[in-house]
C-alpha positions in Angstrom: 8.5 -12.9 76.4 9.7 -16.4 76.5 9.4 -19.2 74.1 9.6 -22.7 75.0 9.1 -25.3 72.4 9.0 -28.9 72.9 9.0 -32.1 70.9 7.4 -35.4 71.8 8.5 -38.8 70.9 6.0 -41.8 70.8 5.5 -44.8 71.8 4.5 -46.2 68.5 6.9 -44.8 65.7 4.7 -43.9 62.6 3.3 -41.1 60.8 0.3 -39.7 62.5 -2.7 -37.4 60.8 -3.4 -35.1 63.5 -2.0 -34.3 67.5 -5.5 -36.2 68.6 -4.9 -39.7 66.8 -1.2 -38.9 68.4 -2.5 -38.6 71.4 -5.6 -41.9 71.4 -2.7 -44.2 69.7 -0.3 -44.0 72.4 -2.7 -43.3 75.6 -0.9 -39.8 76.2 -5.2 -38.5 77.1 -3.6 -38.3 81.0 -0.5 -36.6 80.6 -1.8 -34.5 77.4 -4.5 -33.0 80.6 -1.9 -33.2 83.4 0.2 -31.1 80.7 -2.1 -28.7 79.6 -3.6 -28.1 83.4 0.1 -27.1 84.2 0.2 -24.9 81.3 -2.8 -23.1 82.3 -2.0 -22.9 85.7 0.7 -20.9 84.8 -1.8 -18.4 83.5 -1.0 -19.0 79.6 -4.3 -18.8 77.5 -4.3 -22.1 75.7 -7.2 -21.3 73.1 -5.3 -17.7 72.3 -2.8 -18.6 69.4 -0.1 -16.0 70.3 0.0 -17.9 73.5 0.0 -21.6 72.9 0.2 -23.7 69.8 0.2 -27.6 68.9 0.7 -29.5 65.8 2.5 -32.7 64.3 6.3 -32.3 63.4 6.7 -31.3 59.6 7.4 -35.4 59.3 4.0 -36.2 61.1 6.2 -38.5 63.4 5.9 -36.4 66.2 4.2 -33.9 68.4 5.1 -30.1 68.9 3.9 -27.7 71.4 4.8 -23.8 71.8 4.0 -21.8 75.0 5.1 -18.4 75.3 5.2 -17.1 78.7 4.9 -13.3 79.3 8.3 -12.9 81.2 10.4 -14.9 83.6 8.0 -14.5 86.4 5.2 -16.2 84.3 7.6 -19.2 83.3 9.7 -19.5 86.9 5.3 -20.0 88.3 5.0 -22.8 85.7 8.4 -24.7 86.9 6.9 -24.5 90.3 3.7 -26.0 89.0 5.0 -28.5 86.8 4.4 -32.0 88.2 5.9 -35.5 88.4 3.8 -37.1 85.6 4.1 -40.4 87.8 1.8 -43.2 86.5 0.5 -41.5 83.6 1.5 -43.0 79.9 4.2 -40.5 78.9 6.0 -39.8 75.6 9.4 -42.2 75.4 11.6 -38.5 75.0 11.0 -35.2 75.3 13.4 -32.4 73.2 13.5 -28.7 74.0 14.5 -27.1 70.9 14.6 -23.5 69.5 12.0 -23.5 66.4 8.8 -22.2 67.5 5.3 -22.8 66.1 4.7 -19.2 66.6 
């Protein structure tokens, strides 16, 4: 099994209320698909829990997202997937780091 855990930095610094008005404020709806279509393409399950999770940062600044990939063949198929997110609105930073959200 292998975690990866990933913070994202916004556009507009504030305190947000949820992943969704994240998300709307700072026009991430394109990459937030492109993302999870990657994800998924992978073959993680994104509506089981033990697979993928999402929330704001313990601060509400930010967003968080956890994938757990069965083993190293699982997460090598999801660096192969992963695409350029081009002209799509992106977060300003993203941080790997090692505290999961499951």
């Amino acid at each position: 099994m292998i975690k990866r855990t990933k913070v994202f930095y916004p556009h507009i610094v504030k305190q947000y209320e949820s992943v969704e008005q994240f998300i709307s404020e700072n026009s991430y709806a394109e990459f937030y698909a492109a993302l999870r279509a990657e994800i998924e393409s992978a073959g993680v399950n994104l509506s089981n829990a033990s697979q993928y999770a999402e929330a704001l940062s313990d601060d509400g600044f930010e967003a968080v997202t956890t994938v757990v990939f069965a083993d190293q063949a699982q997460y090598d198929s999801y660096l192969a997937i992963v695409a350029e997110h081009g002209d799509k609105r992106a977060p300003i930073f993203e941080e790997n780091v090692e505290e999961h959200l499951i």
